[in-house]
C-alpha positions in Angstrom: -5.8 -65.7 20.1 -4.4 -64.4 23.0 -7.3 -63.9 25.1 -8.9 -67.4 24.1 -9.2 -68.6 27.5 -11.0 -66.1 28.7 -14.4 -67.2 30.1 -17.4 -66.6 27.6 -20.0 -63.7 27.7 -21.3 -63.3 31.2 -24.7 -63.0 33.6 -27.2 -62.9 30.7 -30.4 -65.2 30.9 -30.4 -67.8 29.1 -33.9 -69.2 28.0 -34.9 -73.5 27.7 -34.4 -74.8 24.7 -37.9 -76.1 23.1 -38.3 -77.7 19.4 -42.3 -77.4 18.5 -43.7 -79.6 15.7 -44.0 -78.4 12.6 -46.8 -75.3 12.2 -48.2 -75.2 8.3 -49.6 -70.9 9.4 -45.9 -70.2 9.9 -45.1 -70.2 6.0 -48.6 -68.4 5.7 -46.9 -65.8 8.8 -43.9 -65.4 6.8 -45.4 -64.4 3.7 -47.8 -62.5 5.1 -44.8 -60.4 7.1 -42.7 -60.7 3.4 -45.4 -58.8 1.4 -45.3 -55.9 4.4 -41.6 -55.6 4.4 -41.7 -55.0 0.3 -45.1 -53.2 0.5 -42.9 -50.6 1.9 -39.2 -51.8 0.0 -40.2 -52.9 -2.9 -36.2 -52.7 -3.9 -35.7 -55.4 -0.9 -35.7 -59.3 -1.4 -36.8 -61.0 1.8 -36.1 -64.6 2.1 -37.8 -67.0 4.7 -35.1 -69.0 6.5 -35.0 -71.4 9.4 -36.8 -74.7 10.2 -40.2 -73.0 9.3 -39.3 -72.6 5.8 -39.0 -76.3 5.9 -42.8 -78.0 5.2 -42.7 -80.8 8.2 -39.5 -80.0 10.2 -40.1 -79.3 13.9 -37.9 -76.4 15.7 -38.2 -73.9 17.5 -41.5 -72.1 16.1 -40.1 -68.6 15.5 -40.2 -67.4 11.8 -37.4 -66.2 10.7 -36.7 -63.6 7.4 -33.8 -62.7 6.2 -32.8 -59.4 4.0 -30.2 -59.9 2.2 -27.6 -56.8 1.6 -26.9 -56.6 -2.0 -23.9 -54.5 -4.0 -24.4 -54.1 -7.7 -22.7 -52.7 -10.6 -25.1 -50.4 -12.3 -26.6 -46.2 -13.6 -27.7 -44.8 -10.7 -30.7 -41.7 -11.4 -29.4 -38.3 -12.1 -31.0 -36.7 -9.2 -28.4 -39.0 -7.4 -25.1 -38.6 -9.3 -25.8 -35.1 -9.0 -24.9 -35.8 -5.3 -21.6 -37.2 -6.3 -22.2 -41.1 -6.2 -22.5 -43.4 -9.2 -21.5 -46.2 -10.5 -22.4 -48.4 -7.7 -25.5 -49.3 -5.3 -25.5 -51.2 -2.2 -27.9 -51.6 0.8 -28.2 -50.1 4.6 -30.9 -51.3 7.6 -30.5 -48.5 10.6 -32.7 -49.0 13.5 -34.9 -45.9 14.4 -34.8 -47.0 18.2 -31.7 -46.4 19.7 -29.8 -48.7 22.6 -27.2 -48.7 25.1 -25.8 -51.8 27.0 -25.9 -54.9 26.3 -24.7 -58.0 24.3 -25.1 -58.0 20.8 -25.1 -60.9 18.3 -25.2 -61.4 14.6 -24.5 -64.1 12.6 -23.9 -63.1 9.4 -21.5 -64.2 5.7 -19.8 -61.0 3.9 -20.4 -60.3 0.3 -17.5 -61.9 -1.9 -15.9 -58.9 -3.3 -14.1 -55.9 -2.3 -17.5 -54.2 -1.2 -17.8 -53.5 2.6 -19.3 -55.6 5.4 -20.1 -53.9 8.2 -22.3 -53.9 11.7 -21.7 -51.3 13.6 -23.6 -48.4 16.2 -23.7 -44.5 15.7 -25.9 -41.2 15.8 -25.4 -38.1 15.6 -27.7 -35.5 17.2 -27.2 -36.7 20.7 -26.4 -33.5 22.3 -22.9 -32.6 22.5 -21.9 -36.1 21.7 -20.9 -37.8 18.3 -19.5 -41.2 18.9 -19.5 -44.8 16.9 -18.8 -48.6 17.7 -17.3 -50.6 14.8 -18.4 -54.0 15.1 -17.1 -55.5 12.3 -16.1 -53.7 9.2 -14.7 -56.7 6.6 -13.8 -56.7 3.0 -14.5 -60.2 2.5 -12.4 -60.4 -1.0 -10.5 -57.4 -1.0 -6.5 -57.9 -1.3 -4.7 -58.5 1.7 -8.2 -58.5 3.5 -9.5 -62.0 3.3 -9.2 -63.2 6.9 -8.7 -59.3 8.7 -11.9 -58.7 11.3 -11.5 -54.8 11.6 -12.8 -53.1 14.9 -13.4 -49.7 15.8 -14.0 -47.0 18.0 -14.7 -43.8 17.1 -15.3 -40.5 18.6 -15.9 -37.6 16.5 -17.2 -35.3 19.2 -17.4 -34.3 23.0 -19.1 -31.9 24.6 -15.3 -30.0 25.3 -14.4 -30.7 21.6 -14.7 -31.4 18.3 -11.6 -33.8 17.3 -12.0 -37.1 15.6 -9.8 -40.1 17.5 -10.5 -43.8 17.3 -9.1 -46.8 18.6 -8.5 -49.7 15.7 -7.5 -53.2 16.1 -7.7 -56.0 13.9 -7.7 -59.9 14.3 -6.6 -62.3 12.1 -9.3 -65.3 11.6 -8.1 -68.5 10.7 -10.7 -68.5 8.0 -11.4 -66.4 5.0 -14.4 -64.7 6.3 -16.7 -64.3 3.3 -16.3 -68.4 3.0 -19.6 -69.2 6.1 -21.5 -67.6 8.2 -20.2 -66.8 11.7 -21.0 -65.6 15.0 -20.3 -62.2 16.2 -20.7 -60.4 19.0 -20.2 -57.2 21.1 -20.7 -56.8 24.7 -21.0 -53.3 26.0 -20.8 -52.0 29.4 -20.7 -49.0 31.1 -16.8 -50.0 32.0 -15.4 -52.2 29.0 -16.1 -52.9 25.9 -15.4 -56.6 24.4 -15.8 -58.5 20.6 -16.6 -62.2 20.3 -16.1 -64.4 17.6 -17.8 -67.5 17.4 -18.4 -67.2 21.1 -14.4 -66.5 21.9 -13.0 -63.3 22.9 -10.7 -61.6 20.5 -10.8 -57.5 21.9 -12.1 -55.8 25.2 -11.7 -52.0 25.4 -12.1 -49.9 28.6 -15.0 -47.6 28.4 -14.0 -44.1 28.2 -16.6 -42.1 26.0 -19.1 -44.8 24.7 -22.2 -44.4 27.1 -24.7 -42.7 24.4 -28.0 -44.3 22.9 -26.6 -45.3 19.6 -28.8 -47.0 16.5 -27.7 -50.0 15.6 -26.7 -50.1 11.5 -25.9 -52.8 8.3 -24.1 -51.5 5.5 -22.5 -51.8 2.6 -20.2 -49.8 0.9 -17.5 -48.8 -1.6 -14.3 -48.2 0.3 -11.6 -47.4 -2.5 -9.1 -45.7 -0.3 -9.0 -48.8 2.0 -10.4 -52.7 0.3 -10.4 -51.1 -3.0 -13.0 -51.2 -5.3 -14.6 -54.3 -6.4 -14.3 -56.2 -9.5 -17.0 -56.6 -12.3 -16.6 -60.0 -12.0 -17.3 -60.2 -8.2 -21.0 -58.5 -8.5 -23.7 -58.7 -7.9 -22.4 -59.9 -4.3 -24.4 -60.1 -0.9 -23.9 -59.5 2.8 -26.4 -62.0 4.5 -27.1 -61.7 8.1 -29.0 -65.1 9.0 -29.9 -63.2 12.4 -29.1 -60.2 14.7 -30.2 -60.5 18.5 -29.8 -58.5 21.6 -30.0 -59.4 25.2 -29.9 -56.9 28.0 -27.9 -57.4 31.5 -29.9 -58.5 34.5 -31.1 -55.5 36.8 
């Protein structure tokens, strides 16, 4: 980890730490919230997570819900196979708000299969521009792929061209990723680009062509030409992301 001594992320604000007592309306909150979220997703499990799902433990007071990303082996409707997928189903959350600049934080487990794990930014439609920042894209038990945090950078197109290039890297954890949740983050400036791990620096990119809005995205999906495809025996298996949180530099 070459860059290990590298200072952590820089000039954001950092807020007091407070612990509250215990609330009993935040399990009411998060149920309330719950029966919204599958009101409209009736497809999505929502779990309630954190010290208010825990009758009598103090914390910080926030309630916190988590939706799990799910890959299954199963038929898939006609109206969609005629579209060319089948076989499998997996989940996606993309923001409809779209953000530049900033530090960005999840922490998150990968699914325990060859099924894709990803965070990352993109949108097409910003004019002249098509451009994308890998976060993470990990194959938590594909072959060869166990402990391999994949980064990206893409650009598909600029106002003087359309040609796809991208800038790759991968680290090497000392962990098989899909074991625990983990911290990661991505700090994005109008000058440099840089990926955290657990709160240590493991990439920084200069800035060349990344300055668009871009929505921020969790997905999961089949990947045959590059994890491989999953095994039976490894689904159902989930992409959990405890938390995703997003700070923006000082004026």
């Amino acid at each position: 980890m070459p860059e290990s001594a590298q200072p952590l992320i820089g000039p954001y604000e950092s807020p007091p730490a407070v612990c509250r007592d215990y609330d009993h309306r935040t399990a009411n909150v998060a149920r309330l919230v719950a029966a919204t979220i599958r009101d409209h997703l009736p497809q999505v499990q929502v779990e309630h997570v954190g010290s208010t799902s825990v009758p009598g433990c103090a914390g910080k007071g926030i309630v916190d819900l988590m939706i799990p990303l799910t890959m299954r082996k199963e038929k898939l409707p006609p109206e969609v196979e005629k579209q060319g997928y089948k076989d499998y189903t997996s989940a996606a959350l993309h923001t409809k708000a779209r953000t530049a600049y900033g530090y960005f934080e999840v922490k998150a487990k990968p699914m325990d299969s060859a099924g894709s794990s990803s965070f990352w930014f993109t949108r097409e439609g910003v004019p002249g521009w098509w451009t994308e920042i890998d976060v993470f894209e990990i194959g938590g038990k594909a072959k060869g792929f166990e402990q391999k945090y994949n980064m990206n950078l893409h650009v598909f197109q600029t106002p003087q061209e359309k040609n796809h290039w991208d800038v790759q890297h991968t680290w090497i954890a000392p962990w098989r990723l899909a074991d625990a949740y983990h911290v990661y983050g991505l700090e994005w400036d109008k000058d440099e680009i840089k990926y955290f791990v657990d709160g240590v620096l493991v990439r920084s990119v200069e800035n060349t062509h990344w300055h668009q809005p871009l929505s921020l995205i969790f997905d999961s999906e089949t990947m045959p030409d590059w994890f491989g495809m999953p095994k039976d025996e490894d689904l159902p298996s989930t992409f959990s992301v405890e938390y995703v949180r997003a700070w923006k530099t000082k004026s």
